[in-house]
Each structure stands twice: as structure tokens, then as C-alpha cells.
N, C-alpha and C positions, 0 to 999 in steps of 0.2 A: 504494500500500500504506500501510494508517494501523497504528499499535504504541500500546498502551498503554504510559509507561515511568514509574517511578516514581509510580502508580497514575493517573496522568493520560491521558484521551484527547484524540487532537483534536476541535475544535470548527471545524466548515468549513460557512460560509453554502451553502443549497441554489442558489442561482446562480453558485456558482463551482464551477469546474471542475479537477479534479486528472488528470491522466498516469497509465493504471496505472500506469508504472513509474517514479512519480516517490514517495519516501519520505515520507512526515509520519510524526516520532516526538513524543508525549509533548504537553506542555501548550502547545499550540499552539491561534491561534483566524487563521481566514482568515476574511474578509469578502467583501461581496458582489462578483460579477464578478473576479474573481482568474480567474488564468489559472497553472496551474503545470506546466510543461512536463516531457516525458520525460526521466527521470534525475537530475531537480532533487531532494537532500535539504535537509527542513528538519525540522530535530533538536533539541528544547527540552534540553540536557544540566542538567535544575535549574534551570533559570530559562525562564521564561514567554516566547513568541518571538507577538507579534501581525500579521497585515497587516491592512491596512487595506483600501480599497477600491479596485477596479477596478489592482491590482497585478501584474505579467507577472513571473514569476519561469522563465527561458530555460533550457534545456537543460542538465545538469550543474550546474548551479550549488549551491550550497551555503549556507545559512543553519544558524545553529548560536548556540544561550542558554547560557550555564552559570549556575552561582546565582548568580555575582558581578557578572556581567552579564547583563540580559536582552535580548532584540531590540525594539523595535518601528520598524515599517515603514509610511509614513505610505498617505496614497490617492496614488492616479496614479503610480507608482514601476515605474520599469522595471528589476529582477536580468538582467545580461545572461548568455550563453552562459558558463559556467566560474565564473563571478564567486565570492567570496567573502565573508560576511557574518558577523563574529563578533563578540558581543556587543556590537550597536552600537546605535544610533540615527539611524534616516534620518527627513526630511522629508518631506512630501508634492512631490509632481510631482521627482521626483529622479531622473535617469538614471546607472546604473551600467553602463558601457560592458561589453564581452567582457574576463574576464581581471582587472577588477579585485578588490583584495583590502581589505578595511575588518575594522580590527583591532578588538581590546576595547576599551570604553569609549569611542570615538569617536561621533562628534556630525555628521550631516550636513547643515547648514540647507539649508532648503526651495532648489526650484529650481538648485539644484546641481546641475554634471554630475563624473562622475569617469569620466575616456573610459581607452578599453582600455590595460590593465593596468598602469593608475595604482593607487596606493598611499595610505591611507588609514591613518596608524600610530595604535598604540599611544594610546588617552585624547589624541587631537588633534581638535581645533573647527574645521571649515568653518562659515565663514559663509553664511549666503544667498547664494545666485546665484552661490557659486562655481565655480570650474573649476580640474581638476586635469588638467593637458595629459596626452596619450598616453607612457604610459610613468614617468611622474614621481612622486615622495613627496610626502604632507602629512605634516608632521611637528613633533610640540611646541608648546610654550607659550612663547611666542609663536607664534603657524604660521607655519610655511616652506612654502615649496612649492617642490621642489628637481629639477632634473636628474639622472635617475639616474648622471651623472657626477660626481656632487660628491659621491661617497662619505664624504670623510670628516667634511662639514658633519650629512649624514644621521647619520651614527653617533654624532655627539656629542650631537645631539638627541635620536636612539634610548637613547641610551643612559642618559642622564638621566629615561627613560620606566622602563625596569626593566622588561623584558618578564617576565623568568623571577621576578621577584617580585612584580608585579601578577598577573599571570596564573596561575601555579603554588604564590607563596609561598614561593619560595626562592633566596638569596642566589647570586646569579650569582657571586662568587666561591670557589662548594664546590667543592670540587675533586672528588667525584663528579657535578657538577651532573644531569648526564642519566643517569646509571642513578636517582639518585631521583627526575628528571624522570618519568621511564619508568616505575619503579614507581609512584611516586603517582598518576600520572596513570591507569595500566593498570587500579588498582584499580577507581579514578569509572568508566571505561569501561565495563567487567567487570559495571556493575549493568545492564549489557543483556540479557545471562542469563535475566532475571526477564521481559523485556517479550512482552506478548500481539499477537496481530494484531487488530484494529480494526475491522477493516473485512468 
């Protein structure tokens, strides 16, 4: 199913192949040979989400732009089963195992793998050819690359990342944080209202 959102439609090479029931919203371009599996959404929310070429985006999975971030996703990139992609930047030939999650403003250098349900935080840089073991955090400036037992290494790095005010724009110390989380966010959301079908 393709939506016009914010007067944009997709743009999908004729040799790639889409899932009926896999989503494409909004200003989206897929390239040649793309493969985009059932129930995969990929949803430009304000900002432009590209693949590149001969790209396998697996089952459920989820890619998603906002203005602040946009996507792009190099050639030969494998989206695995669940996985998650938010306003990021992957490399070409780059495996994203089942289950993992790649935040906003992160950077994935080429040949990179990020095996299942490893963790990709908040505006953090993998370099080429790295690996993020099964289960584990990239995380910060410097990068880390952490055990998800060593919680409270993660959180110091996370935390110095600013999730709710990169991402949202709002001081993690408001003491409503998430009812304005919620409302702010609900509104952006809400411009779905408006979108056509495509296809």
C-alpha cells in the first residue's frame, strides 16, 4: 500500500518489488531491485527516507524520516525481520540482524553488521566494518559498545545524548515530560488525517 503524506508520493524503481501489505508513506524513493517484505513500514514522517539498490527490507520491520532526520539507506543492505530504523544513516553492504533498533541521527559505516537486537543509540558513529555483538549498545561520543549488563555505563552515555530533547525538543527535566511528549508528538502524527492512497 503506497499514501501520499504531506503532498509527497512514493517514488519506487519498476524492478523493485513491494508486499501488498507492506506500507510506503510519503517522500520516499526505493531503487532498483529492492525487495520489501510483508508488513514492512516505511514512513517518510517530514523528512525524505531513500534506499538505494538491491536492498531487502524483512518482514515487520520499520523505517521511519522525521524533518530533523532523514533516512538514507545505502545498496546491498539487508533490514532484518522487526528491525528498526529511525532517522538514521546506513552504509552500503550493511546487515541489520532481527530485532535491531538504530536511533536518530546515527551513522552506520559501510560493511557493518548490527546482529539481532543490538542497539544503535541516539546520534552515535559506527565505523566501517563494524560489529555490534547480539544483544549489545553502540552508544556516544566517543563509541562504546557495551553489554546490555552494564546499564549504568549505557545510561551515562545515553544520557548525555538527550533523547527527549534531540528528538522531541524538550527538557527531560519537565516535570510533565510525557503528557507534552504525547501531545506534541500526537499533533505531527495526526497530519495522517490528510494522507491519500497511492497506489
Amino acid at each position: 500500500m503506497q499514501f501520499e503524506h504531506l503532498g509527497a508520493r512514493p517514488r519506487i524503481h519498476p524492478d523493485a518489488v513491494i508486499a501488498p501489505t507492506a506500507v510506503i508513506s510519503g517522500d520516499v524513493v526505493i531503487g532498483a531491485d529492492c525487495q520489501v517484505l510483508h508488513g514492512a513500514v516505511i514512513t517518510a514522517e517530514g523528512g525524505a527516507i531513500t534506499l538505494g539498490e538491491n536492498v531487502i527490507v524483512m518482514e515487520n520491520a520499520l523505517i521511519r524520516a522525521t524533518s530533523t532526520n532523514p533516512v538514507h539507506i545505502g545498496d546491498h543492505v539487508l533490514v532484518g525481520p522487526m528491525a528498526s530504523v529511525s532517522g538514521a544513516t546506513v552504509g552500503d553492504e550493511v546487515f541489520l540482524a532481527t530485532g535491531t533498533r538504530i536511533f536518530n541521527g546515527a551513522r552506520i559505516g559501510a560493511r557493518s553488521e548490527v546482529r539481532i537486537n543490538a542497539v544503535v543509540h541516539l546520534r552515535t558513529e559506527l565505523p566501517e566494518d563494524a560489529v555490534v555483538p547480539i544483544g549489545w549498545v553502540a552508544v556516544g561520543e566517543p563509541l562504546q559498545i557495551l553489554s546490555p549488563d552494564r546499564h549504568d555505563e549505557i545510561w551515562a552515555a545515553q544520557r548525555e545524548l538527550d533523547f527527549p530533547g534531540y528528538v522531541f525538543g524538550l527538557d527531560r527535566s519537565t516535570p510533565d515530560l510525557m503528557v507534552q511528549l504525547t501531545e506534541r508528538y500526537g499533533r505531527s502524527l495526526a497530519r495522517h488525517a490528510d494522507d491519500r492512497r497511492a497506489d
